[in-house]
N, C-alpha and C positions, 0 to 999 in steps of 0.2 A: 215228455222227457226225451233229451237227447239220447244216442243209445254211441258206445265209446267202438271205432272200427276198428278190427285188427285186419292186418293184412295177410294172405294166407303163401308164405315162402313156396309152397308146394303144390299151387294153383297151376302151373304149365308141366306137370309130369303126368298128365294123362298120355297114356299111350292104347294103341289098337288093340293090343294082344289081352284087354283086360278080360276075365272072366263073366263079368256081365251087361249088358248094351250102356252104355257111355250115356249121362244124363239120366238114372234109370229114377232120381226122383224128382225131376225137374218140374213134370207133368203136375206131380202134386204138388211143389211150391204156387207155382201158377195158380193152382184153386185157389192158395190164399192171397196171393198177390189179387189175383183180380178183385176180390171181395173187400178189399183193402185191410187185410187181415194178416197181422205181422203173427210169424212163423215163431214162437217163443218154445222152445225146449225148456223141460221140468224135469224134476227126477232126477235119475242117476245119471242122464246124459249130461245133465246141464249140471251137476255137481264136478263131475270130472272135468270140465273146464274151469271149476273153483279150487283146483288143487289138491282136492279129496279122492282117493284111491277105491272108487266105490265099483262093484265088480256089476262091469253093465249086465241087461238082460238082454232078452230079443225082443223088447219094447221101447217104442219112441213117444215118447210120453209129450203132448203135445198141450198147452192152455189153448182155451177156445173161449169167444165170448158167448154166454148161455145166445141171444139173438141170430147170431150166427152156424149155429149148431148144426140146425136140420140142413139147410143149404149146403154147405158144408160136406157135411156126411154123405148128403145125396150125388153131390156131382162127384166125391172121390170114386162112389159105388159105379158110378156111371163111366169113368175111368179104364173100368173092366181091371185096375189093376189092385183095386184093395174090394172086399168085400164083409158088411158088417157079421160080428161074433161075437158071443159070450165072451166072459174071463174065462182066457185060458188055462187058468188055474182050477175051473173045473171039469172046463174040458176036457183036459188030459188025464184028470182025479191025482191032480199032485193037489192038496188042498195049503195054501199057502194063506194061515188068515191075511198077514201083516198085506195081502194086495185083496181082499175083499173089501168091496167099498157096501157097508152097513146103512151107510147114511139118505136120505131121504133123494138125496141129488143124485141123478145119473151121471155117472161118466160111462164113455163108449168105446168099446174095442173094435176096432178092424184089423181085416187079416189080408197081410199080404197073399196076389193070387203071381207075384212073381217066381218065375222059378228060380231056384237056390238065392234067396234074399238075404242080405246083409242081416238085417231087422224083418222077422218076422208077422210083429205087429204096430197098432201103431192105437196108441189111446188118448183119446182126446180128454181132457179134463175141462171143463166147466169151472170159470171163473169165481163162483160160488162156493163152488169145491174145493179148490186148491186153494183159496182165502187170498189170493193174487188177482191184480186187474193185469191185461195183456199191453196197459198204459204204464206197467209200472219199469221204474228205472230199468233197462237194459243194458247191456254189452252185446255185440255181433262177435259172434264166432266162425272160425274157418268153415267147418264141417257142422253134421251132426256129430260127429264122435271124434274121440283121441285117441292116438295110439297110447300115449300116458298120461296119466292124471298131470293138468297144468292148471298153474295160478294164471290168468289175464288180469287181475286184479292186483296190482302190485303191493301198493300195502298195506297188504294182509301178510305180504311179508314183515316180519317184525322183529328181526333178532339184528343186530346193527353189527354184530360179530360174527356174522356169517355162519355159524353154527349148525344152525338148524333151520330147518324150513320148507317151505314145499316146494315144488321144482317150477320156477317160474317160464311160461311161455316168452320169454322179452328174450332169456337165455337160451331158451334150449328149442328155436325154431324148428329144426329138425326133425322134433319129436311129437312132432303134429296131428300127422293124418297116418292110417293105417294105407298101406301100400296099395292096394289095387279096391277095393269094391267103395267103400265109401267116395273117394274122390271122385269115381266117376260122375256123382252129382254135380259137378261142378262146370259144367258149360254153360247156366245161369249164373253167372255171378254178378247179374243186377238181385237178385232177390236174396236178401241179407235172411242169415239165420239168428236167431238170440237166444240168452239166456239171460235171465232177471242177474240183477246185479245179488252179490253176497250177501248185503244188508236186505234187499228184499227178500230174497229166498228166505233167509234165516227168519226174519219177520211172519211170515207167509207156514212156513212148518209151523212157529210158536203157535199161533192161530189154530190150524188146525188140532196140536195137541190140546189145546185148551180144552176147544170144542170139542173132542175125543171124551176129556176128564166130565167135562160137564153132562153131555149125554149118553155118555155109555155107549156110542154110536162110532165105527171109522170109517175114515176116508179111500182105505184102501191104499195110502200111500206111505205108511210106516213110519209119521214125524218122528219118532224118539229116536228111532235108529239112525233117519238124516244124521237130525241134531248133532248125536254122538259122536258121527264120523266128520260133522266140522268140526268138532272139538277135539278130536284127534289130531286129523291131518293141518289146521291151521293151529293148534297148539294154545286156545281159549284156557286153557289149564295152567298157563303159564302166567304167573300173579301179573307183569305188568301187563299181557294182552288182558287177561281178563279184566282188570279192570279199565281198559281199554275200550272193550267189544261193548261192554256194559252199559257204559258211560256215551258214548259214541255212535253203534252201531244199532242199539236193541231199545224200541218204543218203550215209553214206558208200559203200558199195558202188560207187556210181556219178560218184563225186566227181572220180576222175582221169578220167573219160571225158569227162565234160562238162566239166572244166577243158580237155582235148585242144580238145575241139567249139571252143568261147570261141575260143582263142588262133590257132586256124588260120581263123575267122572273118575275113575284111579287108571293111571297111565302103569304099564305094566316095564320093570325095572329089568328084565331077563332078555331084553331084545339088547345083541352087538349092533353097537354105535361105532360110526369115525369121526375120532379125535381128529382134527383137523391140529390143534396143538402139538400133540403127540405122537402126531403123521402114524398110528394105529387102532384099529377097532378094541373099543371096552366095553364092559358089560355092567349093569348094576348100579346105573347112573342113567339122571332125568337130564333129555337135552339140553336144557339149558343150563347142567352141572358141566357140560363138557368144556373143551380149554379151546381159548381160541389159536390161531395163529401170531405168532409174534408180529409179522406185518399188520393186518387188523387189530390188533392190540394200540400198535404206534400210530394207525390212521385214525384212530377212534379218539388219540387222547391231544392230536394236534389242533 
């Protein structure tokens, strides 16, 4: 699969004065470049490059292919700059089931041995685990992180009235990269970062929640709650997307699950909205009740 490039506006503002050594995770792209091993972000990192407002952790949630694993793991160790852990989540005794992985498949934690690290840890999933090949459709992304949840996927934009919607990267360059530690990665920028394309991701959670239903067993990776928050922040809730996503986007295998997911969704009416129509915020109205601009109105009906 081809993977779609974005260009990163805010690739030459690294400056000297940054808080932590320039390139600080370059070392570990390298592991996988050499191994010929694309660098695929999962999770909440790679959600917030889909538009989805998902409040990251201090994990980089990485696909691996099961083959690749030990190698892998042993030369990051060898690095001196990550070192293998437990889930942190017991570590610490915060018990967090929704990231206990139940299930029969290893996925693996390492711990940053940086000091003061962006991303404290960094967890590799197993191809088998996350129901995702590292072959499957991609996008390249700037960074590992954003400073705000952005669409690269454009459409998944869907309101042709401009209304609503999630805040697309194509607009809002600017709002990229968080200002000083994350970009310091970026003196490599032959070795591209990714994240699965939308339709796989969403494909990839289905699976897992199945398998979840089926054996009573988890991944550790909390598919229902994904799910949820694409259907929020892309607005799947919305009759013509949904049956859009349905029809389009979602295997069949997995079609009555996520039409289930949709319909037991309820979007909460008490959040202030801007009327783009009414040039003011109102309350007690589903975005796509809102009015549009009389410009868009006219552009729409020419």
């Amino acid at each position: 699969m081809h993977a779609v490039k974005h260009e990163n506006p805010l690739a030459e503002s690294l400056t000297p004065d940054l808080p932590i050594c320039a390139g600080y995770m370059d070392r570990t792209l390298e592991i996988f470049a050499r191994h010929q091993h694309p660098f695929v972000l999962v999770g909440t990192l790679a959600v917030r490059w889909c538009g989805v407002d998902s409040i990251p952790d201090d994990a980089i949630d990485v696909l691996v292919r099961p083959s690749d694993a030990t190698t892998l793991v042993q030369e990051l160790i060898d690095l001196k700059e990550w070192a293998i852990c437990g889930n942190p989540t017991w570590k610490e005794e915060i018990v967090d089931d929704s990231m206990i992985n139940t299930s029969p498949i290893n996925d693996i934690w390492l711990e940053s041995r940086i000091q003061d690290p962006y991303f404290r840890y960094m967890r590799l999933w197993p191809e088998t685990l996350y129901s995702l090949s590292t072959a499957c459709a991609k996008v390249e992304v700037p960074d590992l992180a954003s400073m705000n949840s952005l669409l690269l996927e454009d459409e998944y934009y869907r309101d042709s009235l401009q209304r609503f919607g999630p805040r697309r990267a194509s607009l809002h360059p600017r709002s990229l990269l968080p200002r000083l530690q994350i970009q310091a990665k970026l003196l490599r920028k032959d070795i591209p970062i990714y994240i699965p394309t939308i339709e796989a991701h969403l494909n990839a959670l289905l699976d897992q929640l199945r398998a979840e239903h089926g054996t009573g067993l988890q991944t550790g990776n909390f598919p229902a709650r994904h799910i949820e928050l694409f259907t929020r922040y892309l607005y799947f809730d919305w009759p013509p997307n949904r049956e859009w996503i349905l029809s389009t986007k979602i295997q069949d295998r997995n079609r009555e699950l996520m039409k289930a997911k949709i319909d037991r969704y309820r979007r909460w009416r008490g959040f202030l909205l801007w009327d783009v129509g009414l040039n003011q915020y109102v309350s007690g109205k589903l975005p796509w009740e809102l009015n549009a601009s009389p410009a868009r109105l006219t552009s729409t009906t020419e």
